[in-house]
Short mmCIF file of the C-alpha atoms (twelve columns), coordinates in Angstrom:
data_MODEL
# 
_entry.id   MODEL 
# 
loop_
_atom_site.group_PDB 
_atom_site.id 
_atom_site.type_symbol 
_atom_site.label_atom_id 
_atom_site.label_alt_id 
_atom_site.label_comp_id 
_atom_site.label_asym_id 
_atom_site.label_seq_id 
_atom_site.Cartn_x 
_atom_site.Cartn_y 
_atom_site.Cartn_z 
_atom_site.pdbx_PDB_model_num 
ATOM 1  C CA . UNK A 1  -56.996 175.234 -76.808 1 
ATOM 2  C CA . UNK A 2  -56.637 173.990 -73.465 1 
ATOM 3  C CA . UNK A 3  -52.975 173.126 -72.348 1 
ATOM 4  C CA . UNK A 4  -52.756 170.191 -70.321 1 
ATOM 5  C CA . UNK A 5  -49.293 168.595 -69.480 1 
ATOM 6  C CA . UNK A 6  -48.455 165.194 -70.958 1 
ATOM 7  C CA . UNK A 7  -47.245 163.628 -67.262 1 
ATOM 8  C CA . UNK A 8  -50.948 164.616 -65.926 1 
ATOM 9  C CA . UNK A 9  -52.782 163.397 -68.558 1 
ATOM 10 C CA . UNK A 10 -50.961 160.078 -67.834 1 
ATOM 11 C CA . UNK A 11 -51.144 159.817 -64.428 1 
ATOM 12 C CA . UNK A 12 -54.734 160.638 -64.637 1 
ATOM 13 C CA . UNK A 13 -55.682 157.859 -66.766 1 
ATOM 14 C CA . UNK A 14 -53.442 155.303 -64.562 1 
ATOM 15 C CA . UNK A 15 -54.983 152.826 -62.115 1 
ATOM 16 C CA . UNK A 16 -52.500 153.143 -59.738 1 
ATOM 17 C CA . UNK A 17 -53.152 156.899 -59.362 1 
ATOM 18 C CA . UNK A 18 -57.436 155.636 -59.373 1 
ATOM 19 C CA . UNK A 19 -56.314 153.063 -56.444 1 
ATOM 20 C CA . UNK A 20 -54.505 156.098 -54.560 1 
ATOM 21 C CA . UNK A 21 -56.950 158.491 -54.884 1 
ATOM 22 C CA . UNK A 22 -59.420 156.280 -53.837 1 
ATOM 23 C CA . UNK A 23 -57.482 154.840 -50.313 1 
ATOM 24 C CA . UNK A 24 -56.865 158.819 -49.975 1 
ATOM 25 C CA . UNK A 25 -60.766 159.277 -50.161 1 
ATOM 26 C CA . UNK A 26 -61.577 156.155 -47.573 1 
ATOM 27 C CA . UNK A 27 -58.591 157.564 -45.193 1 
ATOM 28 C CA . UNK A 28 -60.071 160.824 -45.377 1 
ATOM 29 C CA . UNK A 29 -63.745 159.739 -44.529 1 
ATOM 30 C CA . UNK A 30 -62.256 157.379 -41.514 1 
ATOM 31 C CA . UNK A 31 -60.210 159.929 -40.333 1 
ATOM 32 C CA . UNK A 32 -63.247 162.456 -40.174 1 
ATOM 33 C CA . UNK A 33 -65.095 159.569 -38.405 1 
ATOM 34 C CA . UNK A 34 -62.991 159.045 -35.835 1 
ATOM 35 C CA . UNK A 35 -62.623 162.950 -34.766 1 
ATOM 36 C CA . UNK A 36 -66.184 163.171 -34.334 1 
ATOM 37 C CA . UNK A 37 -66.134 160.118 -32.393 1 
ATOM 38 C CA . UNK A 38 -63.896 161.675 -30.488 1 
ATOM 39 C CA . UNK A 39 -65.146 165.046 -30.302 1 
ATOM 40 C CA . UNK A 40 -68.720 162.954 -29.236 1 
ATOM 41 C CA . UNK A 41 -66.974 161.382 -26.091 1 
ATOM 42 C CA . UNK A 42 -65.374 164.864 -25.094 1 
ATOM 43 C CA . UNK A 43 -68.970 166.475 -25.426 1 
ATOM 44 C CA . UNK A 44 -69.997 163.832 -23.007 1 
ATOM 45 C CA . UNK A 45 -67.442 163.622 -20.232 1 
ATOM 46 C CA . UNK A 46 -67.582 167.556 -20.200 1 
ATOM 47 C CA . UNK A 47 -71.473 167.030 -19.939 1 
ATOM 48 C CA . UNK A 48 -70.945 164.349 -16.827 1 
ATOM 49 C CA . UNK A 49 -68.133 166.829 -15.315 1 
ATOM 50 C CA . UNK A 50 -69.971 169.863 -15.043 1 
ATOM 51 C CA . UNK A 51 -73.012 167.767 -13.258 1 
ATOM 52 C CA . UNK A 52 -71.184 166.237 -10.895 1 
ATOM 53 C CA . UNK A 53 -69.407 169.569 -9.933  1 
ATOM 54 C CA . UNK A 54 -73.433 171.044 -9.320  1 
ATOM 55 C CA . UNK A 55 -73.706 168.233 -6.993  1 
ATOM 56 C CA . UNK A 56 -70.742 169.115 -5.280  1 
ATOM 57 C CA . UNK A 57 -71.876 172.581 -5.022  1 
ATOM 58 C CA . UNK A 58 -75.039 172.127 -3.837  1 
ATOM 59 C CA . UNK A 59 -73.456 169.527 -1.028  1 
ATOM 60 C CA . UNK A 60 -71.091 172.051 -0.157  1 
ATOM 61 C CA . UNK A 61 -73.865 175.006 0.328   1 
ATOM 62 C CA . UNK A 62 -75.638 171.928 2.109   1 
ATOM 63 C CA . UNK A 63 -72.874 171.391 4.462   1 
ATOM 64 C CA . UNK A 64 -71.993 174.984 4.796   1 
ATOM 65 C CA . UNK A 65 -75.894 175.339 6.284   1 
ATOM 66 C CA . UNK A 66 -75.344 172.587 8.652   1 
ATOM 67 C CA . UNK A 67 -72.321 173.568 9.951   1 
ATOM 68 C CA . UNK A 68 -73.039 177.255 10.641  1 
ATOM 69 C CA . UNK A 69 -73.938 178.724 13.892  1 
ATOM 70 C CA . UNK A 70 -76.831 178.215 15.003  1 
ATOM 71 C CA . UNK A 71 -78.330 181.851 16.631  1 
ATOM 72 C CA . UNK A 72 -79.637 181.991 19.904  1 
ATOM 73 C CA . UNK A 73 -81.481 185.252 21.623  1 
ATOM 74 C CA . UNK A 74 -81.706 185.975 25.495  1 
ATOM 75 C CA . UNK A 75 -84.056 187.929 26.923  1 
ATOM 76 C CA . UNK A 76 -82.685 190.822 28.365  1 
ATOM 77 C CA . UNK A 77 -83.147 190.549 32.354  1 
ATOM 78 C CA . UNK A 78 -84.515 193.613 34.035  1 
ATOM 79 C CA . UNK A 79 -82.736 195.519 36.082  1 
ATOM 80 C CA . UNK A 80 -84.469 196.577 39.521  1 
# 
């Protein structure tokens, strides 16, 4: 025999407890949508950030070529 309280069985068969379970439910799937819209946007501005700091990197080694000294080698004069 299975034992099921009186108050359950009740609040079960109520359509107030259908109508709550059932905003519960939509909450639930619009919450969920809205963290992976978030988590989407987040994916893409971490996407964007690490591109633009290869740019940067490759300006700066670009730069760094530029601005280092350029060599120059004499010729040794002869002594006599």
């Amino acid at each position: 025999m299975i034992n099921i309280p009186i108050g359950d069985w009740f609040l079960a068969r109520s359509e107030a407890f259908k109508i709550l379970v059932e905003k519960f439910k939509q909450h639930k799937q619009a919450t969920n949508v809205s963290f992976l819209r978030v988590k989407d946007k987040h994916y893409n501005y971490d996407r964007k950030i690490n591109e633009l700091q290869a740019r940067v990197k490759e300006l700066e080694f670009i730069l760094e070529i530029l601005n280092a000294p350029k060599i120059k080698i004499k010729k040794k004069k002869r002594q006599q």
